[in-house]
C-alpha positions in Angstrom: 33.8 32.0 -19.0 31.5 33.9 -16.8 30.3 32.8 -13.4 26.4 32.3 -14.4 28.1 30.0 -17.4 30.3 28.8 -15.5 26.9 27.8 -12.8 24.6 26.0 -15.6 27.9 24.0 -17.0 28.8 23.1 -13.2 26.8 19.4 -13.2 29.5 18.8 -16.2 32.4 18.9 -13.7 30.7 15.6 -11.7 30.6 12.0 -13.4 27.0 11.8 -15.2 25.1 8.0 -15.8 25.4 6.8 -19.4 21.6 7.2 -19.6 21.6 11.2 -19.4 24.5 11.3 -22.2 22.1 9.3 -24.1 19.2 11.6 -23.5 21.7 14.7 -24.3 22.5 13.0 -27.4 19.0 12.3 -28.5 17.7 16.0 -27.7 20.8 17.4 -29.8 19.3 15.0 -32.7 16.0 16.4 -32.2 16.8 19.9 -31.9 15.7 22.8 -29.3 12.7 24.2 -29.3 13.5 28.5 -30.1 10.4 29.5 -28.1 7.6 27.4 -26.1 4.9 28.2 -28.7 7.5 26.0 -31.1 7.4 23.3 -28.5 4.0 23.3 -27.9 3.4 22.9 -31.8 6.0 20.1 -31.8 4.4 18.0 -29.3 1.2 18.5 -31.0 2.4 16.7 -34.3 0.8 13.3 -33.9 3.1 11.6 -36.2 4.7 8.0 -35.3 8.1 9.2 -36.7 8.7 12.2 -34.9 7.4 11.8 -31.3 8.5 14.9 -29.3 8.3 15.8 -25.5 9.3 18.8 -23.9 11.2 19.2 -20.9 10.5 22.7 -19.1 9.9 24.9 -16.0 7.3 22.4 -13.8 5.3 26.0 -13.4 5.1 26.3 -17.5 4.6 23.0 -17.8 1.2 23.2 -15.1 0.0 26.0 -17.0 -0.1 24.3 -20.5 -1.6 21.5 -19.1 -4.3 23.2 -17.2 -5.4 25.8 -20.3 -4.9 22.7 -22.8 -6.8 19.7 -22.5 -4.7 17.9 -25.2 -1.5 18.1 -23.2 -0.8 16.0 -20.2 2.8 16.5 -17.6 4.2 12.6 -17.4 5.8 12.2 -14.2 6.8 14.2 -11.0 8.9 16.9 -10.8 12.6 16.9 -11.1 15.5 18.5 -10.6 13.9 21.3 -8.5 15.4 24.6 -8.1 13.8 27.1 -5.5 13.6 30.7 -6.6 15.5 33.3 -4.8 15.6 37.3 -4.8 19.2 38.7 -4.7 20.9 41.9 -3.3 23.6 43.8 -2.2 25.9 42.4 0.6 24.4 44.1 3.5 21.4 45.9 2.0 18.7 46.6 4.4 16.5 45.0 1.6 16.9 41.8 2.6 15.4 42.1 6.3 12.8 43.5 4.8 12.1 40.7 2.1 12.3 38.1 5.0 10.1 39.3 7.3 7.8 40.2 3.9 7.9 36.5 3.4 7.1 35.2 6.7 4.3 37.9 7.3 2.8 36.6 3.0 3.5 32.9 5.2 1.8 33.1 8.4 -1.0 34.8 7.3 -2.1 32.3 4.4 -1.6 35.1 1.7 0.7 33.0 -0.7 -2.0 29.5 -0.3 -4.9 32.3 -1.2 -2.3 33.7 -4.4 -2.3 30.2 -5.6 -6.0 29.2 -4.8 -6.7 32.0 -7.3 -4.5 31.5 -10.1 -4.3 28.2 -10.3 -7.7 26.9 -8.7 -9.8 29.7 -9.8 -7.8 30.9 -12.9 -11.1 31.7 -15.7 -8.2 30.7 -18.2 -8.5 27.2 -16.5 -10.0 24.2 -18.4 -12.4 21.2 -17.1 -10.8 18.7 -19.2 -12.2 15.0 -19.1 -11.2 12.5 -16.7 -9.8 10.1 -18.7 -7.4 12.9 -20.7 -6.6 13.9 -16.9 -3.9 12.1 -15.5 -4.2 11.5 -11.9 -1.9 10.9 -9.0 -3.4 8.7 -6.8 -4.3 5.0 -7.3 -7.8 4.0 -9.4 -10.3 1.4 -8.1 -9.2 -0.2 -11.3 -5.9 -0.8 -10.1 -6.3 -2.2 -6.8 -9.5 -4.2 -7.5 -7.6 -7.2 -8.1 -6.3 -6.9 -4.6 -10.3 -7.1 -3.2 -10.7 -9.8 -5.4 -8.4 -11.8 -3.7 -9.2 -11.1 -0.1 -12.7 -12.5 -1.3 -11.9 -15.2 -1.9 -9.4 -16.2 0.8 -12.2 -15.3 3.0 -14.5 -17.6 1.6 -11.8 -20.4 1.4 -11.1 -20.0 4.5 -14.8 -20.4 5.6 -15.4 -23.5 4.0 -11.8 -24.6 5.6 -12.9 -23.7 8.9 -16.7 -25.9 8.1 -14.6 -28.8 6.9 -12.9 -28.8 10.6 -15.6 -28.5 12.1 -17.3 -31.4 10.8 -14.2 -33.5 10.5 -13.7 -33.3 14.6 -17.1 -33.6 15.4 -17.6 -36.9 13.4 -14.3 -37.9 14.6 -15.4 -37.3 18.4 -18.9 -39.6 17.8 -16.9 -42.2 15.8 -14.7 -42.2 19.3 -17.2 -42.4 21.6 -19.2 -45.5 20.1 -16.0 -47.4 19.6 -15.1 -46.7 23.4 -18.8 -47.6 24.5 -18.2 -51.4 21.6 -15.1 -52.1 23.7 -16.1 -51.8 26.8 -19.0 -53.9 26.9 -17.1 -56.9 24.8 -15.0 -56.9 28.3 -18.2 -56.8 30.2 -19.9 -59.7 28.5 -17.1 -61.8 28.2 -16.3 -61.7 31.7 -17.0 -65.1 33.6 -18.6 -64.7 37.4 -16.7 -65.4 40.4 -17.3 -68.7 41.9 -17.1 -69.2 45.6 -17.0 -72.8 47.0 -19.1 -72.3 50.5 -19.9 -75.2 52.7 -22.1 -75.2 56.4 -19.8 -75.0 59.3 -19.6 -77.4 61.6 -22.1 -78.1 64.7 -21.4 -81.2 66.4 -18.5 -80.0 68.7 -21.6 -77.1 70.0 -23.7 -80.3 71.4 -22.3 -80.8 74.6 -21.9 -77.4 75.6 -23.1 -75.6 78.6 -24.1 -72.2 79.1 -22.4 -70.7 82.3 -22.6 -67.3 84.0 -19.9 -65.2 84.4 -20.1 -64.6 88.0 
């Protein structure tokens, strides 16, 4: 077995989950696809008993999707692989890719490459939105979540107004019975009774007033 065999077979050598020996087993029932035309034409079949989905490059993949409005990617990338450029051990080549590559990066060239074949491609499609499949989150989705801040807002309004009237007429209701109690004490308070008689003046009628000096 060759090396580049021996590469592709290599996730083999590692324990796989039961669920990808299931999906190897399915695929092999199904049977590969020969070309991507033939897997394009199979995924086009709308028949109930022979649903098919292809698993390819993510660049092929984008491509279909974008020039056919029938075809949609489920799902994010996987199992991603970069590209790389091989030489010689010790060619000169390979200084001269890298700083090829970082010049192509620091200038913008590559965003600008893919601006205009994938952005501004003329082979590119304005499919519909609802046979586009978006990324991001609808207002559909997260309108239930408005729904019920709304309402705990207004709850908590009519919460807060309860409160308030609740301590208010609890305060008045306070007060009166306070201001009740108070004068029952007042009124049922008896006056003070002081038993005051004239002093006596018949020791003062014999009494001479003498100076001092």
């Amino acid at each position: 077995m060759s090396d580049i065999e021996r590469a592709g077979l290599a996730v083999w050598d590692y324990p796989v989950s039961d669920k990808y020996t299931k999906m190897l087993q399915a695929m092999e029932e199904a049977g590969f696809p020969n070309s991507i035309e033939e897997a394009v034409q199979r995924v086009r079949r709308l028949k109930t008993n022979s649903e098919f989905a292809y698993i390819g490059d993510s660049t092929i993949i984008k491509y279909l999707t974008m020039t056919n409005c029938d075809l949609v990617q489920v799902g994010e990338d996987f199992s991603r692989k970069p590209y790389a450029i091989a030489v010689q051990q010790g060619s000169p080549l390979k200084d001269a890719f890298n700083n090829a590559i970082l010049t192509l990066l620091n200038k913008r060239k590559l965003e600008k490459l893919k601006d205009k074949w994938w952005k501004k491609n003329p082979e590119r499609k304005d499919c519909d939105a609802e046979n586009s499949q978006s990324d991001g989150i609808s207002i559909q989705n997260i309108g239930g979540v408005f729904v019920v801040i709304f309402l705990g807002i207004i709850f908590a309004c009519f919460t807060l107004a309860f409160e308030y009237w609740y301590y208010r007429h609890r305060t008045k209701i306070t007060k009166i019975n306070r201001n009740t109690t108070t004068k029952g004490k007042v009124t049922q308070m008896q006056p003070l009774r002081f038993n005051l008689q004239p002093a006596p003046t018949h020791g003062f009628q014999n009494t001479h007033l003498r100076p001092r000096f």
